[in-house]
OpenMM code with the backbone's topology and positions (N, CA, C; nanometers):
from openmm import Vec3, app, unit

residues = "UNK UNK UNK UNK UNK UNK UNK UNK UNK UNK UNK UNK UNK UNK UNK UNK UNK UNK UNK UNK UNK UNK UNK UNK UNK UNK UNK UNK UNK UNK UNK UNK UNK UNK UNK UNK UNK UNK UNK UNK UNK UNK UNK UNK UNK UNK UNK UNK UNK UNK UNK UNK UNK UNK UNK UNK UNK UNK UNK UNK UNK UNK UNK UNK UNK UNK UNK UNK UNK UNK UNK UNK UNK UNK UNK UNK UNK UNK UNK UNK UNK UNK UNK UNK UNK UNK UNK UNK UNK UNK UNK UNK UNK UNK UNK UNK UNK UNK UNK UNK UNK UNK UNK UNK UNK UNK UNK UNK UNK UNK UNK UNK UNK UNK UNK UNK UNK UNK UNK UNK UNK UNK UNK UNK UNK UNK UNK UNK UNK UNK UNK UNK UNK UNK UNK UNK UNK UNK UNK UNK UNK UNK UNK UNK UNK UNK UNK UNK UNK UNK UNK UNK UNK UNK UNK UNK UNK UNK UNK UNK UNK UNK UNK UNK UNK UNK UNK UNK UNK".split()
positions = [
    Vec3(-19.0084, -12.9945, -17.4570),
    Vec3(-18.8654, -13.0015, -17.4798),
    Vec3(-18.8250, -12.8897, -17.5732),
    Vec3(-18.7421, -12.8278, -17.5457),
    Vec3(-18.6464, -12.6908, -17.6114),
    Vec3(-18.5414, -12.7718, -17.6419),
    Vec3(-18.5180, -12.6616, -17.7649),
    Vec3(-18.3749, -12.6894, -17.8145),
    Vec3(-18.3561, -12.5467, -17.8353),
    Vec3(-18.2081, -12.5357, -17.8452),
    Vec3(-18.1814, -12.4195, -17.9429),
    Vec3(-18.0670, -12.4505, -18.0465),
    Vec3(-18.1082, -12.3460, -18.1392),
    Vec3(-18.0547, -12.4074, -18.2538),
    Vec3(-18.0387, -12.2828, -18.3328),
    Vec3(-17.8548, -12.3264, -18.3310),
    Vec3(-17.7225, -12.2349, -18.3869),
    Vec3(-17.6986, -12.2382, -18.5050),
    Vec3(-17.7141, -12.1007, -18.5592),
    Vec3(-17.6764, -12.1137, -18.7259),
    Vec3(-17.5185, -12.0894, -18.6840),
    Vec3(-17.4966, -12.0892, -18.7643),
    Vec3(-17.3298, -12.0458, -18.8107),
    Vec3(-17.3050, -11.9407, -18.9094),
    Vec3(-17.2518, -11.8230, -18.8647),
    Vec3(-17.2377, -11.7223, -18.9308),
    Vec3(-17.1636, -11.7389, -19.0474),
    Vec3(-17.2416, -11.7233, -19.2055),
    Vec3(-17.1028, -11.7061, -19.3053),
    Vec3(-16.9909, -11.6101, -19.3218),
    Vec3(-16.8810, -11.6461, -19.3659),
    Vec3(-16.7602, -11.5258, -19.2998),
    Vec3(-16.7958, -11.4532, -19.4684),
    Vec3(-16.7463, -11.3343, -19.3777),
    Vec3(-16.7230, -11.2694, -19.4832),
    Vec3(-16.6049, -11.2392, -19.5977),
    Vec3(-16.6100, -11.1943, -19.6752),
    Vec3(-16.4857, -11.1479, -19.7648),
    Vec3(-16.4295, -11.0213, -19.7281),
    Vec3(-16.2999, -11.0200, -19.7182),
    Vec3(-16.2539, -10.8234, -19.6462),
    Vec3(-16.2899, -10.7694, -19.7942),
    Vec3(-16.3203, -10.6656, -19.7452),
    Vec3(-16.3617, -10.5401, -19.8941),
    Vec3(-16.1924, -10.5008, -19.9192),
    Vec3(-16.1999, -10.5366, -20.0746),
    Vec3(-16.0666, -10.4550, -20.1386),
    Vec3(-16.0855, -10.2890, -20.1562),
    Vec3(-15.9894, -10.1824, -20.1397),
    Vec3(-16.0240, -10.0896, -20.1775),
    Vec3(-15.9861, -10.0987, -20.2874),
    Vec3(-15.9107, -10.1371, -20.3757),
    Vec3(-15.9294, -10.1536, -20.5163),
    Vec3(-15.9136, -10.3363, -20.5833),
    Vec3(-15.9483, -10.3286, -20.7101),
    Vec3(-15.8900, -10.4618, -20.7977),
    Vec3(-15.8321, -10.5582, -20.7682),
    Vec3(-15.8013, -10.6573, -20.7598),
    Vec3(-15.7200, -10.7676, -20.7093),
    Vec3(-15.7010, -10.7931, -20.8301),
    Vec3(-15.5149, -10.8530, -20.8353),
    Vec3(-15.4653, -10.8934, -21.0024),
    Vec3(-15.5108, -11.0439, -20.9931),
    Vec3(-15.5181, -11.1034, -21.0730),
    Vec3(-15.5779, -11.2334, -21.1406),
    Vec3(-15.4743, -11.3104, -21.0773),
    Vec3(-15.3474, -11.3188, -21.0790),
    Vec3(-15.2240, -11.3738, -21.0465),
    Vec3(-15.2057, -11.3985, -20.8611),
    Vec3(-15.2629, -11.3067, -20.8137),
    Vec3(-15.2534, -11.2774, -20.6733),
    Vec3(-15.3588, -11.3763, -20.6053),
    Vec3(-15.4682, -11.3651, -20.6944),
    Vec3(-15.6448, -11.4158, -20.6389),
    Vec3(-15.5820, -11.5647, -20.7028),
    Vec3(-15.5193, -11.6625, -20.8252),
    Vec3(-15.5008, -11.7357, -20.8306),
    Vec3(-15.3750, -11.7671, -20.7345),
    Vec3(-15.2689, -11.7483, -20.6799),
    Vec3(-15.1664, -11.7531, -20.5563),
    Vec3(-15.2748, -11.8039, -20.4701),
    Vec3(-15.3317, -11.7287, -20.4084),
    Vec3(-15.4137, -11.7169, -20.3183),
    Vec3(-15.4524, -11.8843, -20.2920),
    Vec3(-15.5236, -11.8978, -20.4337),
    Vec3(-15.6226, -11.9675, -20.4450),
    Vec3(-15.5610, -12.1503, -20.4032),
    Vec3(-15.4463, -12.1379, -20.4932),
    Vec3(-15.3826, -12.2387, -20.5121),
    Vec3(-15.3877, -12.3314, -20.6082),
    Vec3(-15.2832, -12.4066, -20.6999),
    Vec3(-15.2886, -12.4360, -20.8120),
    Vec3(-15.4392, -12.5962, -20.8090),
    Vec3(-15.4075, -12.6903, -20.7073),
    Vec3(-15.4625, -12.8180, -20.6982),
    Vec3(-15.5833, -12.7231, -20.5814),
    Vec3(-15.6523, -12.6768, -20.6036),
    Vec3(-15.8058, -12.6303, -20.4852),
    Vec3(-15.9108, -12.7206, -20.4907),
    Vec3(-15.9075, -12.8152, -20.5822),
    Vec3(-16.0187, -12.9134, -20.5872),
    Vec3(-15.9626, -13.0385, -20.5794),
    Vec3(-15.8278, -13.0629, -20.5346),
    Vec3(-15.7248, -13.1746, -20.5087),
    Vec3(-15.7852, -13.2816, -20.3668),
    Vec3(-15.7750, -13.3993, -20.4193),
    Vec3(-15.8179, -13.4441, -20.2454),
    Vec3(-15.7268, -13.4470, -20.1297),
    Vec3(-15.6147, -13.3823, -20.1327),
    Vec3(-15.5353, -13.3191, -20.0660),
    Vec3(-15.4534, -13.2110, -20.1455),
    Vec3(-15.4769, -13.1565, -20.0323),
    Vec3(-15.4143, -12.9951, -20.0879),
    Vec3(-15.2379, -13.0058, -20.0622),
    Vec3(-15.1998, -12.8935, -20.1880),
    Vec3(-15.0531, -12.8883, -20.1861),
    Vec3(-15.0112, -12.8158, -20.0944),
    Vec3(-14.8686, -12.8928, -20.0350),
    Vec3(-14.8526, -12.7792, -19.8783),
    Vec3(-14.8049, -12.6878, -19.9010),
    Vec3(-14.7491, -12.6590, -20.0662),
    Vec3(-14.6703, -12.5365, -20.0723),
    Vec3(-14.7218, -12.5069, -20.2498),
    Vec3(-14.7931, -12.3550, -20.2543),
    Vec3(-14.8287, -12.3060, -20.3913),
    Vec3(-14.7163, -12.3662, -20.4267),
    Vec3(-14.7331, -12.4022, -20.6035),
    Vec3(-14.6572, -12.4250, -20.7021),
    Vec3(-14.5730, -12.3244, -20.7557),
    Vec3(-14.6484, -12.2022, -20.7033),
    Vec3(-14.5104, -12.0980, -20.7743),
    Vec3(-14.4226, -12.0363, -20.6992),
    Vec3(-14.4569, -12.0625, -20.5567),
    Vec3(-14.3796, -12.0415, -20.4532),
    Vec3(-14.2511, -12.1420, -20.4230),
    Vec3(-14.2834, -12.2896, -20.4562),
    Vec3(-14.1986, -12.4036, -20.4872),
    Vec3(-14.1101, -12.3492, -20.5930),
    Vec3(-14.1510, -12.3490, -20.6910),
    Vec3(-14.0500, -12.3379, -20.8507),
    Vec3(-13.9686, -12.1941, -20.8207),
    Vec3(-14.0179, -12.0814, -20.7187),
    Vec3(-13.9401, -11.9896, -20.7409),
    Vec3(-13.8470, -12.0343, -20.5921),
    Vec3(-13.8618, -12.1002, -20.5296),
    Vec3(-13.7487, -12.1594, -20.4401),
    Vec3(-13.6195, -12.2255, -20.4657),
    Vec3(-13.6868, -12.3463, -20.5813),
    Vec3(-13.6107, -12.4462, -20.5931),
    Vec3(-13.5732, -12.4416, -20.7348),
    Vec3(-13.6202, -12.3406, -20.8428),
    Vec3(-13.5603, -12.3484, -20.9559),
    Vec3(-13.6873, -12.4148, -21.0493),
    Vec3(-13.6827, -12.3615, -21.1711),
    Vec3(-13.7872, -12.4610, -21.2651),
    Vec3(-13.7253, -12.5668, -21.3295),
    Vec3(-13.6020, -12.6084, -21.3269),
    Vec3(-13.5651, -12.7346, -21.3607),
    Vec3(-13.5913, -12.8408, -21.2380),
    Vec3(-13.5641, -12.8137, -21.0895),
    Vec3(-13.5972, -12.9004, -21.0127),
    Vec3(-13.7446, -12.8616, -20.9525),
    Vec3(-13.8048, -12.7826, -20.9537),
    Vec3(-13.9596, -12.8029, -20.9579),
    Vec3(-14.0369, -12.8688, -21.0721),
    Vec3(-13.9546, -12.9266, -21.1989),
    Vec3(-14.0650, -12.9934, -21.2749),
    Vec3(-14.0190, -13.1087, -21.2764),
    Vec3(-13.9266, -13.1670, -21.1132),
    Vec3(-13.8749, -13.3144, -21.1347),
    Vec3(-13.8930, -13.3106, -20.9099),
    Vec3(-13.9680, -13.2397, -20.9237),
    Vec3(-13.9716, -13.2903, -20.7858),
    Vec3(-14.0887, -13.1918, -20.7056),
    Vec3(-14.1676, -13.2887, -20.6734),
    Vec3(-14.3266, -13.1850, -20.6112),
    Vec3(-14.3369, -13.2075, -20.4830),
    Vec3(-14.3981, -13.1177, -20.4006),
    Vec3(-14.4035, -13.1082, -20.2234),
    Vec3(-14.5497, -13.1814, -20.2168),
    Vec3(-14.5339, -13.3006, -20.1408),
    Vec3(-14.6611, -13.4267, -20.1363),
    Vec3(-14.6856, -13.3308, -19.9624),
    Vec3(-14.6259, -13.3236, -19.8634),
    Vec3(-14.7131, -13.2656, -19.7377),
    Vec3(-14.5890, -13.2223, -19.6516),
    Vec3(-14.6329, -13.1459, -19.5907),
    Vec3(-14.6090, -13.0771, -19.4997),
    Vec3(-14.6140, -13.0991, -19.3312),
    Vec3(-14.5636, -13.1611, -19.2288),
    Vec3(-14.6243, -13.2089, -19.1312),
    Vec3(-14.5268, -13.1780, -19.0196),
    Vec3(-14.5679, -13.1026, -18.9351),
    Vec3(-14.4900, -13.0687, -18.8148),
    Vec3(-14.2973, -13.0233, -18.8339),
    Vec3(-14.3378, -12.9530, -18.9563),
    Vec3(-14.1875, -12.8611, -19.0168),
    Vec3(-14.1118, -12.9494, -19.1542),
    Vec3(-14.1748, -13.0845, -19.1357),
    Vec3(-14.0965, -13.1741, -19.2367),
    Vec3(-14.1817, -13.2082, -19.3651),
    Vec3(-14.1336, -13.1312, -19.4731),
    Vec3(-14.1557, -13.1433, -19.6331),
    Vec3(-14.1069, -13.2983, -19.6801),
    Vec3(-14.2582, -13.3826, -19.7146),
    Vec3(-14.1734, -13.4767, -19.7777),
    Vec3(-14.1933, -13.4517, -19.9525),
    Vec3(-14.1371, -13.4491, -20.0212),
    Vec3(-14.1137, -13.4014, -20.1504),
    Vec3(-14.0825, -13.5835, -20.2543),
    Vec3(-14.1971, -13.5580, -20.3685),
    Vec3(-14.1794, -13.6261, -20.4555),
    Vec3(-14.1061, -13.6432, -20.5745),
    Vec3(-14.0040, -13.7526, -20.5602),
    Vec3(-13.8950, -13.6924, -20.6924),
    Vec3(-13.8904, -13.7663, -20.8290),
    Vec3(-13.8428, -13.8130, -20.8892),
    Vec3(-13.8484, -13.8458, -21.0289),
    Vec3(-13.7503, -13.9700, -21.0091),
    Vec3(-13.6551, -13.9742, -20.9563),
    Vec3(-13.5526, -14.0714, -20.9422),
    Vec3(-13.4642, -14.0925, -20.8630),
    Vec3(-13.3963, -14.1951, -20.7589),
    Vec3(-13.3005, -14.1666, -20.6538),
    Vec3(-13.1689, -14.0991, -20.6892),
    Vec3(-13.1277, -14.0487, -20.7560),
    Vec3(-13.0452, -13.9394, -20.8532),
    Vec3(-13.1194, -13.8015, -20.7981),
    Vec3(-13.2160, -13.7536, -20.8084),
    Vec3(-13.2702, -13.6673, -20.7624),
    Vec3(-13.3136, -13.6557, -20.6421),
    Vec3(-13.3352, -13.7598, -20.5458),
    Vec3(-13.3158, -13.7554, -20.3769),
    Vec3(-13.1651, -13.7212, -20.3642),
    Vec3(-13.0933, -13.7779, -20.4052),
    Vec3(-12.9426, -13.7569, -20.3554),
    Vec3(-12.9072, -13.6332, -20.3735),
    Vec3(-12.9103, -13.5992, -20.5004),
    Vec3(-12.8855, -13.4078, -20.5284),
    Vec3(-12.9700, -13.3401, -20.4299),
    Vec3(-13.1205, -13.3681, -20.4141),
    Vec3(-13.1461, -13.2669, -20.3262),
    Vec3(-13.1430, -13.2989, -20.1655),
    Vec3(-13.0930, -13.3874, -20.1657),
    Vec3(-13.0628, -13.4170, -19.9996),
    Vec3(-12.9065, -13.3053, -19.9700),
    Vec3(-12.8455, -13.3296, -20.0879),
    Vec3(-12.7085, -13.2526, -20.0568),
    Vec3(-12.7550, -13.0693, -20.0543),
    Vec3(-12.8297, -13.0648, -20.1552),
    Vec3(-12.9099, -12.9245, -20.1588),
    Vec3(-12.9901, -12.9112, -20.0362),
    Vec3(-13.0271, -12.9901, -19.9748),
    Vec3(-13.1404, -12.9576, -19.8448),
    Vec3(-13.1439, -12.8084, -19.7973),
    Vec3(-13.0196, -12.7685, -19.7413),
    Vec3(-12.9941, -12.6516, -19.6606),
    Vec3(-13.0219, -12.5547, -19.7082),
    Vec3(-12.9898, -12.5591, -19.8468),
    Vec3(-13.0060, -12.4048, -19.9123),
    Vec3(-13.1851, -12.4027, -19.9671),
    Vec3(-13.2073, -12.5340, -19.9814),
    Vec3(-13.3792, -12.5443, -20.0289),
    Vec3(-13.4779, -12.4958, -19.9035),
    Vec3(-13.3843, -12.5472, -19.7945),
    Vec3(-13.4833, -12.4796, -19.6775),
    Vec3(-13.4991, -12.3800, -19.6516),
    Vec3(-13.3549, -12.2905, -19.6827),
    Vec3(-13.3352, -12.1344, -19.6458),
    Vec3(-13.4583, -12.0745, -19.7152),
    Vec3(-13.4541, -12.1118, -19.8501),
    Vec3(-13.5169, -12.0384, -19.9237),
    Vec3(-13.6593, -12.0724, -19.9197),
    Vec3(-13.6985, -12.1845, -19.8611),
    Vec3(-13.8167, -12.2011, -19.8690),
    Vec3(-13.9067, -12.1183, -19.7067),
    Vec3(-13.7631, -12.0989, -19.6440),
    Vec3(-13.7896, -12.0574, -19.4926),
    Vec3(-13.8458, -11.8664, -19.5346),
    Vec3(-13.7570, -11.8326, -19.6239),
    Vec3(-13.7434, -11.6691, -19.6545),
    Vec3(-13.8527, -11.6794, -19.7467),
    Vec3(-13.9346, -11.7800, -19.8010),
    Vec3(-14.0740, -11.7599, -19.8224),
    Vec3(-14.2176, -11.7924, -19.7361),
    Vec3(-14.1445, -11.7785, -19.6256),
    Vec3(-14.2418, -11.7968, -19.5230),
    Vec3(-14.2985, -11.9076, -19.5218),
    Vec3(-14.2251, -11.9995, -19.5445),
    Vec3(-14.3198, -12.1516, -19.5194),
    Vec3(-14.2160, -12.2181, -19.4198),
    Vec3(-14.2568, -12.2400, -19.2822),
    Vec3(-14.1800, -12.3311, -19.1817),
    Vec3(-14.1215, -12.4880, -19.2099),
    Vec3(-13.9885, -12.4978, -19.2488),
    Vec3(-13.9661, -12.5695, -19.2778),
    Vec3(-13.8338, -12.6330, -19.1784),
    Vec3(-13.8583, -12.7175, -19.1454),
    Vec3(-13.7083, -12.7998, -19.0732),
    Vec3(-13.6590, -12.8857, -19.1330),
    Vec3(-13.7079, -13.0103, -19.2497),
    Vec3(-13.6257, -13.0966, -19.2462),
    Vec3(-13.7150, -13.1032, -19.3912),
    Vec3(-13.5952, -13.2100, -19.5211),
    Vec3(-13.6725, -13.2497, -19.6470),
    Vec3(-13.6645, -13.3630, -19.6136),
    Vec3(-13.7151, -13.4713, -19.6789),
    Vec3(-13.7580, -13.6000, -19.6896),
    Vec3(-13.7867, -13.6215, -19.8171),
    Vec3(-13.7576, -13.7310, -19.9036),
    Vec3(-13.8177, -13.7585, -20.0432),
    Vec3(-13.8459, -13.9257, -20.0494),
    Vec3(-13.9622, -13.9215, -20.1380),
    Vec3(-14.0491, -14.0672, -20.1823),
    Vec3(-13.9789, -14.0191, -20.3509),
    Vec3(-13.9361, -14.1825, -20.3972),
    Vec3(-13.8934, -14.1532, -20.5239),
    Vec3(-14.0461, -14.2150, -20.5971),
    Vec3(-14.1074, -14.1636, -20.7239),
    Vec3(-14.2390, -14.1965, -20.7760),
    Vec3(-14.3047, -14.1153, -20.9224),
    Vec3(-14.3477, -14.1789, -20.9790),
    Vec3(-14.3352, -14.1239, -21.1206),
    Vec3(-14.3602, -13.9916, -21.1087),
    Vec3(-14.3473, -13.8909, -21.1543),
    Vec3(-14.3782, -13.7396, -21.2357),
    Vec3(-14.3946, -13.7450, -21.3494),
    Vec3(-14.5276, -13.6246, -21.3323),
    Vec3(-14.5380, -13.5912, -21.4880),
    Vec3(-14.4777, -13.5381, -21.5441),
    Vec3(-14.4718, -13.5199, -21.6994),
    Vec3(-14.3586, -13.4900, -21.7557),
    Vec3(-14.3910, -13.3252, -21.7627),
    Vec3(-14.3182, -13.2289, -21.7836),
    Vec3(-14.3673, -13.0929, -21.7434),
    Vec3(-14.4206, -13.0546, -21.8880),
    Vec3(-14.5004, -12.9397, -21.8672),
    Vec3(-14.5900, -12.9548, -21.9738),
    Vec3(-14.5182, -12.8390, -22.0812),
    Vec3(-14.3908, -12.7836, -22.0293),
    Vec3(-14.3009, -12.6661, -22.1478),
    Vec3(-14.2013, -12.7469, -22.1630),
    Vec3(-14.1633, -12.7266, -22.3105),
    Vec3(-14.0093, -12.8332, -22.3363),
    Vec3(-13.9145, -12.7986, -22.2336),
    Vec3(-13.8311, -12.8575, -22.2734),
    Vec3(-13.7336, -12.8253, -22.1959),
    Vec3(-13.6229, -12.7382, -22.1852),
    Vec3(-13.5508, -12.6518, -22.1288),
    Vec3(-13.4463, -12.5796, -22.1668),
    Vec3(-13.3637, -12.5672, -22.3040),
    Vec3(-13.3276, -12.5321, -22.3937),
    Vec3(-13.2259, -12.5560, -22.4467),
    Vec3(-13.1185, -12.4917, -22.4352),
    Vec3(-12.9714, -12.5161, -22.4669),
    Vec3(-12.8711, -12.5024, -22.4784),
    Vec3(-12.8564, -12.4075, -22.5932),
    Vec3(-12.7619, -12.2919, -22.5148),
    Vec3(-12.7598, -12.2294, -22.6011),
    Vec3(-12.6176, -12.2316, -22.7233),
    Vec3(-12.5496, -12.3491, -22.6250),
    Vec3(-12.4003, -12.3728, -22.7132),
    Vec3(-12.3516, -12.4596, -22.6496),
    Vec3(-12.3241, -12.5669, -22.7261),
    Vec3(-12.2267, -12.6705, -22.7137),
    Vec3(-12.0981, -12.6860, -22.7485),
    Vec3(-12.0308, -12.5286, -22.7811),
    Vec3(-11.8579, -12.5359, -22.8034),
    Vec3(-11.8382, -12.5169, -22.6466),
    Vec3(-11.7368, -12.4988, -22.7065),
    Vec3(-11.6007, -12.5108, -22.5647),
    Vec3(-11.5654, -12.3907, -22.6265),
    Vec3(-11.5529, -12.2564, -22.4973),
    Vec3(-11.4260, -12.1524, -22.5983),
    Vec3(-11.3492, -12.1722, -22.5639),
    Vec3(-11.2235, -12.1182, -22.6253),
    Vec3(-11.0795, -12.1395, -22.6273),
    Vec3(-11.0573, -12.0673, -22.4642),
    Vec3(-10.9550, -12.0632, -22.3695),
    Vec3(-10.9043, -12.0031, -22.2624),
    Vec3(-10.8937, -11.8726, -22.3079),
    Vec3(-10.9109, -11.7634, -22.2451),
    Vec3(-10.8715, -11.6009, -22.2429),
    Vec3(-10.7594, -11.6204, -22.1531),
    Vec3(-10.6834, -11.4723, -22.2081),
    Vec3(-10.5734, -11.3938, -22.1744),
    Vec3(-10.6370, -11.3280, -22.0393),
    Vec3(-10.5856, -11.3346, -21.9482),
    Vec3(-10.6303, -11.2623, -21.7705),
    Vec3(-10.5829, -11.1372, -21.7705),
    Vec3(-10.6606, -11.0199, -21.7620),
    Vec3(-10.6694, -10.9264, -21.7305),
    Vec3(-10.5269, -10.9046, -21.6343),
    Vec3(-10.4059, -10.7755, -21.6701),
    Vec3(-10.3202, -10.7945, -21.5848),
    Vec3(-10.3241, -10.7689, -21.4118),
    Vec3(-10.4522, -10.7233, -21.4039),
    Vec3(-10.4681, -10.6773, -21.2415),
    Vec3(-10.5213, -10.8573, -21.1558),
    Vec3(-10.5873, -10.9282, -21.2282),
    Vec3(-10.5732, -11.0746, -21.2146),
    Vec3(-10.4574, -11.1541, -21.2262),
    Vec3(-10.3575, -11.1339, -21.3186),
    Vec3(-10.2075, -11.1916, -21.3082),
    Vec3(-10.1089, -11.1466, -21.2129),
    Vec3(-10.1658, -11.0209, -21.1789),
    Vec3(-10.0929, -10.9767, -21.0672),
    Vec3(-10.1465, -11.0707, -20.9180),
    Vec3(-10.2074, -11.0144, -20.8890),
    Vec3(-10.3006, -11.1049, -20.7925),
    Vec3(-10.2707, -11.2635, -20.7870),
    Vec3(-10.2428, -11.3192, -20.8787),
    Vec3(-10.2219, -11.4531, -20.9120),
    Vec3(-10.0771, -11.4953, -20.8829),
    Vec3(-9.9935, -11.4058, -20.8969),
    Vec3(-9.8911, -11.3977, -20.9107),
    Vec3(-9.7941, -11.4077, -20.7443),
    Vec3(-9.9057, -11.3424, -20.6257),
    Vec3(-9.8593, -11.3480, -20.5109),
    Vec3(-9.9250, -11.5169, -20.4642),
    Vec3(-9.9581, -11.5739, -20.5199),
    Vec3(-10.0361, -11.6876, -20.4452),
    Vec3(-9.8373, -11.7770, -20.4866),
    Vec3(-9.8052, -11.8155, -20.3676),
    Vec3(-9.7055, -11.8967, -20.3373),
    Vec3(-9.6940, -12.0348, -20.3728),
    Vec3(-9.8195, -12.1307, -20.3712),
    Vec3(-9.8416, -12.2370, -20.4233),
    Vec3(-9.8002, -12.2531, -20.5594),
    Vec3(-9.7021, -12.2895, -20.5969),
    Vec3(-9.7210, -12.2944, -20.7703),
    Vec3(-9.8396, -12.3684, -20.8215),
    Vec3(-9.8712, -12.4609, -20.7836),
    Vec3(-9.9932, -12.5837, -20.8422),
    Vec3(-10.1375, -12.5155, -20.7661),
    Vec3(-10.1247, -12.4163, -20.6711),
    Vec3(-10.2407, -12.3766, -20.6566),
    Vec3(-10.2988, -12.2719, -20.7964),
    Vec3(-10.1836, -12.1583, -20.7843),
    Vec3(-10.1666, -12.0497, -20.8626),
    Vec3(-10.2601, -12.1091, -21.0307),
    Vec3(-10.1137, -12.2043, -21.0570),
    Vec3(-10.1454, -12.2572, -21.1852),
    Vec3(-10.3048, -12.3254, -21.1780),
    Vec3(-10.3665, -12.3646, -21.0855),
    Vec3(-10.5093, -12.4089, -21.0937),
    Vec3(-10.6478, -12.3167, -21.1397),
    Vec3(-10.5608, -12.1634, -21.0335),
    Vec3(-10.6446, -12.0655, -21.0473),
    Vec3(-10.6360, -11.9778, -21.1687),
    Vec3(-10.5500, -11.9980, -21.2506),
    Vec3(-10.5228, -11.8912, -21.3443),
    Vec3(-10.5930, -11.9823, -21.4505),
    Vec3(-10.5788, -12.1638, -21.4629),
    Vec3(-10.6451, -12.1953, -21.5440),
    Vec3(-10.8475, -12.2013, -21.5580),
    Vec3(-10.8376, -12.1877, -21.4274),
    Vec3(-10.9857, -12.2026, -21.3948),
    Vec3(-11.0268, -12.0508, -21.4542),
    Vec3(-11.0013, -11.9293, -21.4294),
    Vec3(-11.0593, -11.8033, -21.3960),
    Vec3(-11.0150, -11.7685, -21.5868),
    Vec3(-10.9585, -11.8568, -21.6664),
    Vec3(-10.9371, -11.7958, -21.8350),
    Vec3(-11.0371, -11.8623, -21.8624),
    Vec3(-11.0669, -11.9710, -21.7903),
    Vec3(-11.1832, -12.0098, -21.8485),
    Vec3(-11.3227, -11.9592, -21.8014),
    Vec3(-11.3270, -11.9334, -21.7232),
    Vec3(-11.4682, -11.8799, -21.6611),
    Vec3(-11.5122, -11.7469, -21.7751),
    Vec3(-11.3645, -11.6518, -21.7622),
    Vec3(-11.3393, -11.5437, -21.8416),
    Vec3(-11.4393, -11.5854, -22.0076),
    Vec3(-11.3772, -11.7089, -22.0644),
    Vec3(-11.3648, -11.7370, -22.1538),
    Vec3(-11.5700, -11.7925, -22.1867),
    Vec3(-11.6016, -11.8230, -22.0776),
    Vec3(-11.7636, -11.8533, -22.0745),
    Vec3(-11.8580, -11.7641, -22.0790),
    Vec3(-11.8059, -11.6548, -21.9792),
    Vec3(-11.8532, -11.5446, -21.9709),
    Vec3(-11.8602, -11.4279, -22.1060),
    Vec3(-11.7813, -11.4834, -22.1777),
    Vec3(-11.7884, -11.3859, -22.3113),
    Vec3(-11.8553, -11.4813, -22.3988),
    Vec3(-11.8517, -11.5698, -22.4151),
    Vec3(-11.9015, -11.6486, -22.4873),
    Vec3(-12.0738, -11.6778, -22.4770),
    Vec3(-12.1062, -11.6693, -22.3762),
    Vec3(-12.2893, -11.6637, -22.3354),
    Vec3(-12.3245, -11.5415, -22.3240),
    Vec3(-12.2809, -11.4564, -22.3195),
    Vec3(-12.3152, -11.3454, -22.3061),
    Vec3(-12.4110, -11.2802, -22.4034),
    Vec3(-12.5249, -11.2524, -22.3670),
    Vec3(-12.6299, -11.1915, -22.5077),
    Vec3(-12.5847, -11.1195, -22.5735),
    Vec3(-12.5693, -11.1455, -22.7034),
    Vec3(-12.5207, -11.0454, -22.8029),
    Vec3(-12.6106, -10.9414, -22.8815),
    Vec3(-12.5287, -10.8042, -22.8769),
    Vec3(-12.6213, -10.7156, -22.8790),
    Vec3(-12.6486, -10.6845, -23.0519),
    Vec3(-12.7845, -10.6428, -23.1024),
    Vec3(-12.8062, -10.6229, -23.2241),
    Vec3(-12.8288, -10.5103, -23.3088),
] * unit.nanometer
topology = app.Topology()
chain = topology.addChain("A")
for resn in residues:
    res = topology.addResidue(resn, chain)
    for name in ("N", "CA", "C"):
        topology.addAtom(name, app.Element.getBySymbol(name[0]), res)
């Protein structure tokens, strides 16, 4: 009696012509590689999709025939990102990960391991004076109660925009 008997070739590694950055070879690698299921989407590919405030309150559990079901922190956070869906997909689509549809399981998260944002100001500024090429402009809108909506909205935007603005030293 014969047999024959098949090794299996080990693959190889492609030769770099130069260095590989540490950052690229960890991408690569993936954050959970010793996970008993793997994440369907790198972690830094997620957070630069969806933002680092909603990547450290909501993680991608799998991936399955286009549909991301995503783990969130609270049904407050399914609802926001169900309304967000479209634009989470775009962007998750323009990072090359096939995506059709989100889905979310609400279930504890960890708490993220950098504080949290802070605020850089809690006043209110006062309304700004509108630039006259904006009062002009404002000025043809026929609606009075529209007009008056927009002139109050845009002193204030004005008024945010100077106010956060990094100040120079």
């Amino acid at each position: 009696m014969g047999y024959t008997r098949t090794m299996s070739r080990r693959r190889r590694r492609p030769t770099l012509r130069e260095p590989e950055g540490i950052d690229a070879v960890l991408e690569r690698a993936g954050d959970n590689r010793f996970a008993k299921r793997p994440v369907p989407i790198p972690t830094q590919t997620w957070a630069r999709a969806v933002g680092l405030r909603i990547a450290d309150r909501a993680k991608p559990l799998m991936l399955e025939r286009g549909v991301l079901t995503v783990r969130v922190s609270s049904s407050v956070w399914a609802s926001e990102l169900s309304m967000l869906s479209a634009s989470v997909i775009s962007r998750l689509r323009n990072a090359g990960i096939e995506v059709t549809e989100l889905r979310f399981r609400v279930a504890p998260i960890e708490a993220p391991q950098h504080p949290p944002e802070r605020r850089v100001s809690r006043v209110v500024p006062p309304p700004l004076p509108l630039p006259y090429e904006l009062e002009a402009a404002l000025a043809r809108v026929e609606d009075r109660e529209l007009r008056e909506a927009l002139r109050y909205s845009a002193s204030h935007s004005l008024a945010w925009q100077l106010h956060t603005r990094p100040r120079r030293r």
